[in-house]
TITI-82867 format. One line per field, with one value per residue (C-alpha): residue number from 1; x, y, z. Coordinates in steps of 0.25 Angstrom, whole numbers. Each point is the difference from the previous one (the first is absolute). Layout:
BEGIN
num <- NUM;...
c1 <- X;...
c2 <- Y;...
c3 <- Z;...
This chain:
BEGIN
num <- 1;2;3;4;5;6;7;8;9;10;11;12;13;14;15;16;17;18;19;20;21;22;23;24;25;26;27;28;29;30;31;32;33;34;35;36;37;38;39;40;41;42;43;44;45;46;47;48;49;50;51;52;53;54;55;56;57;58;59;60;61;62;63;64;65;66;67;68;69;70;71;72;73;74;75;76;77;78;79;80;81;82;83;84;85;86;87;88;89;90;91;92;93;94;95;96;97;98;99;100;101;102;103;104;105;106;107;108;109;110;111;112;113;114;115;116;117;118;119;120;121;122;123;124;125;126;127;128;129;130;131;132;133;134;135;136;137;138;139;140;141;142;143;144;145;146;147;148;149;150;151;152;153;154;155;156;157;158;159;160;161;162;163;164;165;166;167;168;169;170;171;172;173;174;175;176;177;178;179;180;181;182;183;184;185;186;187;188;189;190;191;192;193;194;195;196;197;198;199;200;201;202;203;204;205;206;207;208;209;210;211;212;213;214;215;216;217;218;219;220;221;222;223;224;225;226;227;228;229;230;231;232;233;234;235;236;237;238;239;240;241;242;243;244;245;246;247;248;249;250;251;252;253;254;255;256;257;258;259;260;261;262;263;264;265;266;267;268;269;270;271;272;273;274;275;276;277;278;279;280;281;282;283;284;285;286;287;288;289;290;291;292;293;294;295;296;297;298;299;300;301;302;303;304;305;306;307;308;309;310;311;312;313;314;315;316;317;318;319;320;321;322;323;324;325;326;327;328;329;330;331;332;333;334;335;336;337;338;339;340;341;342;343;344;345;346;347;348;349;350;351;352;353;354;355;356;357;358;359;360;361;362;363;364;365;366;367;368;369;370;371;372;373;374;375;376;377;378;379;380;381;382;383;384;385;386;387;388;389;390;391;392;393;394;395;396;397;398;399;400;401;402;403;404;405;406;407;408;409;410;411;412;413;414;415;416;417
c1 <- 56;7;11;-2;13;-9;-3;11;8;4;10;-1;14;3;7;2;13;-6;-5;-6;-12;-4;-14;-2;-12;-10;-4;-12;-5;-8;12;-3;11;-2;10;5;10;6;14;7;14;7;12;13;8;12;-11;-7;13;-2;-5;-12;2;8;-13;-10;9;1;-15;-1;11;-6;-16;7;6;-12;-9;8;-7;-13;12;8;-2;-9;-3;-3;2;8;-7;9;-2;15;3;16;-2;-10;13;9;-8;-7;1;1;13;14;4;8;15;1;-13;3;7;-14;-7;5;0;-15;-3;8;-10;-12;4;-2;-15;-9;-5;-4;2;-8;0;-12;-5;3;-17;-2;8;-7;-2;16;2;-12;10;11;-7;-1;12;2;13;9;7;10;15;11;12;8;6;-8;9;-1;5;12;4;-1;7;10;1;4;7;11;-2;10;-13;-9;-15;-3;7;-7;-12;2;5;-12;-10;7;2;-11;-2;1;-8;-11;1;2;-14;-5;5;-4;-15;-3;3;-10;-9;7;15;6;4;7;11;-2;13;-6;-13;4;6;-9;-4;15;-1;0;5;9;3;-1;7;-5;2;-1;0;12;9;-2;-4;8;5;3;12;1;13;7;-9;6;15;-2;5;-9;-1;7;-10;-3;9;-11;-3;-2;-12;6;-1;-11;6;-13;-7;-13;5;-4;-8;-2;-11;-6;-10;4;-13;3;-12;-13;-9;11;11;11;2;17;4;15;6;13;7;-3;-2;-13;-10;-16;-8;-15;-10;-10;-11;-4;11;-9;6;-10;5;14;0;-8;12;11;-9;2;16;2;-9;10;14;-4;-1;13;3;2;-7;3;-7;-2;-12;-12;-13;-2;13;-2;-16;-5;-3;14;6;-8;2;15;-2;-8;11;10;8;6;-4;11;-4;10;5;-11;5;11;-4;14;-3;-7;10;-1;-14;4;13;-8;-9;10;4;-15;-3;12;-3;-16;3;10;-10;-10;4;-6;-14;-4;-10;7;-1;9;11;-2;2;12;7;-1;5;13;1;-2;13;8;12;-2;10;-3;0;10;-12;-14;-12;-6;14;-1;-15;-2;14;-1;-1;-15;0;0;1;14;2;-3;15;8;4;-9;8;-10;-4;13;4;-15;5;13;-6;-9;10
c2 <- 656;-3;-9;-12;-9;-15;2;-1;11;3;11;4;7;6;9;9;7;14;-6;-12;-4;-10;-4;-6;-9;-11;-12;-6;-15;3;6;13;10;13;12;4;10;6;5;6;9;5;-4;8;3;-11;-11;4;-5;-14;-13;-4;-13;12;7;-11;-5;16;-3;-10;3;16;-7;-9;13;8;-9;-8;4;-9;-10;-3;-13;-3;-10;8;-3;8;2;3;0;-3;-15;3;6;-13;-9;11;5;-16;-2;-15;2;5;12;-2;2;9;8;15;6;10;-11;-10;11;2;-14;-2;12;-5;-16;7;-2;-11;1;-8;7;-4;6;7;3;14;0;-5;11;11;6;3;2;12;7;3;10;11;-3;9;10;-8;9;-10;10;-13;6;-14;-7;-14;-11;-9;14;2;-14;2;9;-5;-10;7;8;-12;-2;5;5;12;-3;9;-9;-13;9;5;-14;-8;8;-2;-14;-6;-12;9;12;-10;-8;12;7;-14;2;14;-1;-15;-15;-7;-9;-13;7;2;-11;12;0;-13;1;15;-5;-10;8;12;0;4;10;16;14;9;13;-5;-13;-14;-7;-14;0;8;-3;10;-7;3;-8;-14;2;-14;0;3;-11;-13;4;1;-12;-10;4;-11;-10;0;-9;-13;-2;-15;-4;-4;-12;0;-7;-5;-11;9;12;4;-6;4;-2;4;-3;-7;1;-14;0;9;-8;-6;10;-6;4;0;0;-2;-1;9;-7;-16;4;-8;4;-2;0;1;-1;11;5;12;10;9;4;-11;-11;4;2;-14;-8;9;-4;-16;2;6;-10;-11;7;11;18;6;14;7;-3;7;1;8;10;-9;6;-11;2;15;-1;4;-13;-6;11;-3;-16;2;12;-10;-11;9;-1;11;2;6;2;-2;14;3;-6;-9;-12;-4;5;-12;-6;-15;-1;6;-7;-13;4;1;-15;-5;7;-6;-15;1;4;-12;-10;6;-12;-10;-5;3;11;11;-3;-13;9;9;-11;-8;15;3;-14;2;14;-3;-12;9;7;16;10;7;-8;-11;-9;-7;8;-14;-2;16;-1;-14;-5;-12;0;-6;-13;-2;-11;5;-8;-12;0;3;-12;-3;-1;-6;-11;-4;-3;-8;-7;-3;-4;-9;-7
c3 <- -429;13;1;6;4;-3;-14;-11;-2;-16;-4;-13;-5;-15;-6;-12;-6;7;14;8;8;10;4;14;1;6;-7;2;1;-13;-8;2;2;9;1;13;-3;-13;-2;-12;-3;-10;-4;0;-10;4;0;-13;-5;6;-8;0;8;10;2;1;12;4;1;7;11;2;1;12;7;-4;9;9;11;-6;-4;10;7;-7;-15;-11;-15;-11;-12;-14;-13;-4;0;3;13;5;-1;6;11;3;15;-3;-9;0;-5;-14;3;-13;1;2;13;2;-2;9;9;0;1;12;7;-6;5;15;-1;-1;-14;-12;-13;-14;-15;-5;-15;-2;-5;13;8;-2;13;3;-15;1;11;-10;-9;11;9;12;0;9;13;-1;2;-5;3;1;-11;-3;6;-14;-9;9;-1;-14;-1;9;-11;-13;6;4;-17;-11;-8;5;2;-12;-8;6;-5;-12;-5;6;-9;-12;3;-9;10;14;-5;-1;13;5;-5;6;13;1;-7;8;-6;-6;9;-7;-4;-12;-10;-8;13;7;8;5;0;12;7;0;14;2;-9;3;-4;8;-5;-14;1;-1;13;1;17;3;-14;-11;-12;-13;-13;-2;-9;-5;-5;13;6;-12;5;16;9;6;13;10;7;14;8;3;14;3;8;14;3;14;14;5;-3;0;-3;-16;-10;-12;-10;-14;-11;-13;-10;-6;-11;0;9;9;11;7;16;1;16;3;14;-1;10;-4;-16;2;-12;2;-15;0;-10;2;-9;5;7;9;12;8;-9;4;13;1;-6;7;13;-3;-4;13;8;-6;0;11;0;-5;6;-15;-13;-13;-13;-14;1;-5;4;10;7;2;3;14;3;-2;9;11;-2;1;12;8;-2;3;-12;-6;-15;-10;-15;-12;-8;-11;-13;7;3;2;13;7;3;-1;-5;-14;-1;2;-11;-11;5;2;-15;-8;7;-4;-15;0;3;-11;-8;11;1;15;6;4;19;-7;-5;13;9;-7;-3;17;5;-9;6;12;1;-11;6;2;-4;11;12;-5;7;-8;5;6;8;3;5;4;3;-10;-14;-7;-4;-15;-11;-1;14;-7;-6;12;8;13;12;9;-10;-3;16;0;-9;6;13;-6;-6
């Protein structure tokens, strides 16, 4: 049929280890799918040697090329039946860090149009699949080294052992030989529970001229016993968090799962040290921004926030909440939550109080409230100042007062007298 640029545009790409296809079509309100153009080459002799995950993303990339002229400016969606390549190539994603140089290479072409990409059951991807039988003779003259080999070889050639020798060795590994048949033949859909630490990593995972690559490092032995007698390897100097010089410049703020029904909202004030707890039952990004809404009605916008990466602080939503207020949003290292600052500080404080008052009989919006009155007239490290003197220039009243002499009753009393 003829193309038409307001129907859905799907691009059916596979590969085989002699040639790949690519099927250009329209999809219709109904399901149906109608070709518009078939394509199909066959592969040369240096990209026969390629893994299969290298050829299926080989697919892909030469189908965008192929038709670029239907492609480009235009939303189309990529059609695959290798699961790796929809969380490599996914337009909504970053690329791995360790994923293959060839690899990365390709996506960052691919990311240059407006595409959706989605898997496909191979029973279910016949039409491309049908083109690989009968490839056609490519006229393709490659005269030019691939970049991702020469850097390759770049590589071992820096190394005291030759690539022959990372070869030889890597068959006759009885681990590598295996993971390395993997990588070559395709993973499992659901990994490998044989090679769990491989298995996670498979995505990274390629062959160069022989050699197991993981990214651009060469994969080899683990030789146990140099790694019991190595030195611990020194600890990054600790970076305090700086202290903030504006009054609204920073908060920071997190969630503490207190029990299964029942999430805490922490909010700090970097400069006053002035902590905000709210019970919350549900965290979605609405119920957030809701009680963020309220905390900055009583205490005002601040010009920075940071948090961890909960769903509901990294949604759309939450970025346009804090783009509308003008406040700049900065998200904590994955897996350091060390990183936020005064909110995570607080929360080893606020934890350690709330377990010391399991012994006593109140509701826990009790133990809240008496733990955040102490805080806030308790002297901070910090700012050598209470919160409360810090933010509203006295300290809060407590039964604490009760004990300290009353100035002014005192001279009442000596008038009267």
């Amino acid at each position: 049929m003829h193309f038409d640029p307001s129907l859905p545009i799907p691009l059916a790409c596979d590969a085989s280890p002699h040639g790949i296809g690519a099927v250009l079509s329209h999809k219709f309100p109904d399901g149906l799918e109608r070709p518009i153009a078939f394509a199909s080459r066959r592969l040369t002799s240096a990209k026969r040697n390629y893994v299969r995950i290298d050829r299926e993303a080989l697919s892909l990339v030469w189908g965008v090329k192929k038709f670029s002229h239907y492609l480009f400016g235009q939303k189309f969606t990529l059609l695959t039946d290798h699961q790796l390549l929809v969380s490599i190539f996914n337009p909504r994603k970053g690329i791995p860090v360790m994923t293959a140089q060839r690899l990365q290479r390709w996506s960052f072409f691919v990311e240059g149009h407006m595409y959706d990409i989605e898997h496909k059951g191979t029973k279910q991807h016949g039409n491309a699949d049908g083109l690989l039988h009968l490839p056609l003779p490519t006229s393709e003259i490659t005269t030019q080294m691939d970049s991702a080999e020469v850097f390759h070889t770049t590589i071992v050639e820096q190394l005291p052992v030759t690539n022959s020798l990372i070869e030889r060795e890597t068959r006759n590994d009885p681990i590598l030989s295996k993971v390395y048949d993997l990588t070559v033949k395709g993973w499992p859909a659901r990994g490998n529970t044989l090679f769990p630490a491989f298995s996670a990593r498979k995505e990274q995972l390629s062959v160069c001229w022989g050699t197991l690559m993981c990214g651009s490092r060469v994969v080899t032995k683990n030789y146990s016993g140099c790694q019991k007698i190595r030195n611990t390897p020194p600890q990054a100097p600790l970076h305090p968090w700086e202290w903030s010089s504006s009054p609204c410049n920073e908060c920071t703020s997190t969630l503490l799962d207190h029990s299964w029904t029942l999430i805490l909202l922490i909010a700090v004030n970097a400069h006053y040290k002035w902590p905000e707890v709210i019970k919350m039952k549900t965290t979605t990004s609405e119920k957030t921004i809701t009680v963020l809404r309220t905390m900055f009605a009583r205490n005002g916008i601040p010009e920075q926030i940071c948090t961890d990466n909960g769903r509901q602080f990294v949604s759309e939503e939450f970025q346009s909440f804090v783009k509308n207020n003008g406040i700049k949003h900065f998200a904590s290292a994955p897996y350091h939550p060390s990183t936020t600052g005064s909110a995570e500080g607080f929360v080893q404080t606020f934890k350690k109080a709330i377990k010391a008052m399991d012994s006593e009989n109140r509701p826990l919006q009790h133990k809240i409230d008496n733990f955040l009155l102490a805080y806030h007239n308790a002297v901070h490290a910090t700012t050598n100042q209470t919160p409360a003197m810090m933010f509203l220039n006295r300290n809060l009243r407590s039964r604490m007062d009760l004990l300290k002499p009353d100035v002014w009753r005192d001279v009442e009393s000596r008038l009267e007298c």
